[in-house]
N, C-alpha and C positions, 0 to 999 in steps of 0.2 A: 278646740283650737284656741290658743292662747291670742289675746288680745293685745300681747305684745308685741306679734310678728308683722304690724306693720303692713307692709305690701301683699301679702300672700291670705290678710286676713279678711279681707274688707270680697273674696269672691263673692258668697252666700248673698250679701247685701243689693250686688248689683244684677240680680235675676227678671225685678220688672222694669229695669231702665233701658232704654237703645240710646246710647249717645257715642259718635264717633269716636271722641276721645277716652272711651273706655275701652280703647284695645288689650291693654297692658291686662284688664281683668282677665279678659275674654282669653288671650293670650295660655294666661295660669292656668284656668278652668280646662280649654283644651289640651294642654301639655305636660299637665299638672295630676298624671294619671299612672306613673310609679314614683318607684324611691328614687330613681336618676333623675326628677323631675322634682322631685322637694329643693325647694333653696332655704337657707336659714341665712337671717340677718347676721354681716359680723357685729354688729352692734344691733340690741332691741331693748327699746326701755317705754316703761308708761309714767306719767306725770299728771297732775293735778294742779288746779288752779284755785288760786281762792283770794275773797277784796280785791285790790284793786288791780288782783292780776288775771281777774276772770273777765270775759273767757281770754283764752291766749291771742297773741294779739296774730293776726294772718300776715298784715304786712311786716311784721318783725320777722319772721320766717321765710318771707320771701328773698328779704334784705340780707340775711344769712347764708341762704345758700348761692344769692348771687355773688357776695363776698367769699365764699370759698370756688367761685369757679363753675359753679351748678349753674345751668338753663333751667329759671325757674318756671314751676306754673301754676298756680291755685284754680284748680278745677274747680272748685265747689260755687267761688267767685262766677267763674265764666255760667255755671250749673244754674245760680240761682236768677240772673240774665234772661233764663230761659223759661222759669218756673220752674226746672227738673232737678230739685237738691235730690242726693242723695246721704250726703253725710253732713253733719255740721261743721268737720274743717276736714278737705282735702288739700293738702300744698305740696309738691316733690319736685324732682328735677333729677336732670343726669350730667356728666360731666366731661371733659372730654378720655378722663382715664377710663371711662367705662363705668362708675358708680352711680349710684342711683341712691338716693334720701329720702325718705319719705314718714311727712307728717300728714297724721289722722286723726279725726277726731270723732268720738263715738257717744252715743246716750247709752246707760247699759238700763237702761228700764226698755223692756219689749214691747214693740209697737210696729202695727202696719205697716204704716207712713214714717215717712223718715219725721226725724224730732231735727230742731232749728240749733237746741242749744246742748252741745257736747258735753258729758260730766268727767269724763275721761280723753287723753291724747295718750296716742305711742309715737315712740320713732320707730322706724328702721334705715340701716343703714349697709347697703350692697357695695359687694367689689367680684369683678371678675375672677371666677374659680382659676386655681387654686388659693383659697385664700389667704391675702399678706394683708393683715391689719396694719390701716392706718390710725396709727395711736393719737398720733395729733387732730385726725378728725373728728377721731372719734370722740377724745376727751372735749373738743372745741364743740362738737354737737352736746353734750354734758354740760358744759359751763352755760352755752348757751341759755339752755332751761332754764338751768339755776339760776344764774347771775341775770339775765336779762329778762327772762322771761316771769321769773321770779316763782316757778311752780317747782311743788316737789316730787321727786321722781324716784320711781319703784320700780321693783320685778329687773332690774338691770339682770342682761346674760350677754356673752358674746359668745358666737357660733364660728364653725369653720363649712368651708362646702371643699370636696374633692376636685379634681381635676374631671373625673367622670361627670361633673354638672355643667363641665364649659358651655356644651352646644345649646343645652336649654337656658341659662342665662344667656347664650348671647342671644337668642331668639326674643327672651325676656327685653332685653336695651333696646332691642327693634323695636319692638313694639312700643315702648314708654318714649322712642325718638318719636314713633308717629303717631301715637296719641298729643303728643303735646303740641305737635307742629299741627296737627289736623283741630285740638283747641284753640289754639293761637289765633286761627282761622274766624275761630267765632265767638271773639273777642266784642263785643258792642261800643266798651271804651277805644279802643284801640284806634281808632278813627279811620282802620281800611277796610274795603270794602270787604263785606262778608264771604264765605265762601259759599256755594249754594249746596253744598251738605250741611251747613247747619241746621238747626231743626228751626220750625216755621215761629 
């Protein structure tokens, strides 16, 4: 599985976690069992960081995709809150067209336990089958890397998904709605009161 594809990559990794907000995995993993159930990113790229651009910065990706219109959420943030990382950067969001963004951040040295400090990121970037790229988001998630984030970025592809993938994406946005609202929940900055599914 390509390390590029962003949302549908990161399954394997979340096998010894239980956290609320990992619906979205849990989601793929169950649904995610033929070829009407593959989704490809219309946009997937990976990127590198390096001096004074390491690591990528999180709130700069938040501030992105709240500026194009995304409910953002940095999972890894809320994650590490709890003691329970899983990756070194998770941040995404969805939006009200239906798309979904998603930045990851990965160690590729093999290990256990999760590692703190990412050596690689991907994007992905979703839209409701049948797919009509958005060129200006896509280029805008692009520049962003480069120009702001100041890392350089590889493995660029852009994919199409059918009309036959609708049901399972849209099941896919259900669930990344309520992963994030059910995160949001167990926020510790956030200064309301917790929900009592978060973990202890």
């Amino acid at each position: 599985m390509s390390d590029s594809t962003g949302l549908a990559g990161h399954l394997h990794r979340i096998k010894k976690f239980s956290f609320r907000f990992a619906a979205i995995s849990l989601a793929l993993a169950i649904f995610g069992c033929d070829r009407q159930s593959e989704l490809v990113p219309d946009l997937a790229f990976n990127f590198r960081c390096s001096g004074k651009a390491y690591p990528a910065s999180e709130g700069a990706m938040e501030k992105f995709l709240a500026a194009h219109g995304f409910t953002a959420f940095n999972e890894e943030r809320i994650r590490r809150q709890y003691k329970l990382p899983l990756y070194p950067l998770a941040v995404d969001g969805y939006d009200k067209h239906k798309r979904i963004l998603d930045f990851r951040g990965i160690n590729e040295k093999v290990s256990d336990n999760p590692v703190p400090v990412a050596t690689i990121y991907s994007v992905g970037v979703y839209s409701p089958p049948p797919t009509t790229h958005d060129v200006a988001l896509e280029q805008a998630t692009l520049d962003f890397v480069t120009k702001v984030l100041k890392c350089g970025v590889s493995r660029v592809s852009h994919g199409t998904n059918g009309a036959e993938r609708t049901a399972f994406y849209n099941a896919v946005y259900k669930a990344e709605q309520s992963r994030i609202a059910a995160g949001r929940k167990c926020d510790k900055a956030s200064g309301r009161p917790l929900d009592t599914h978060c973990p202890s």
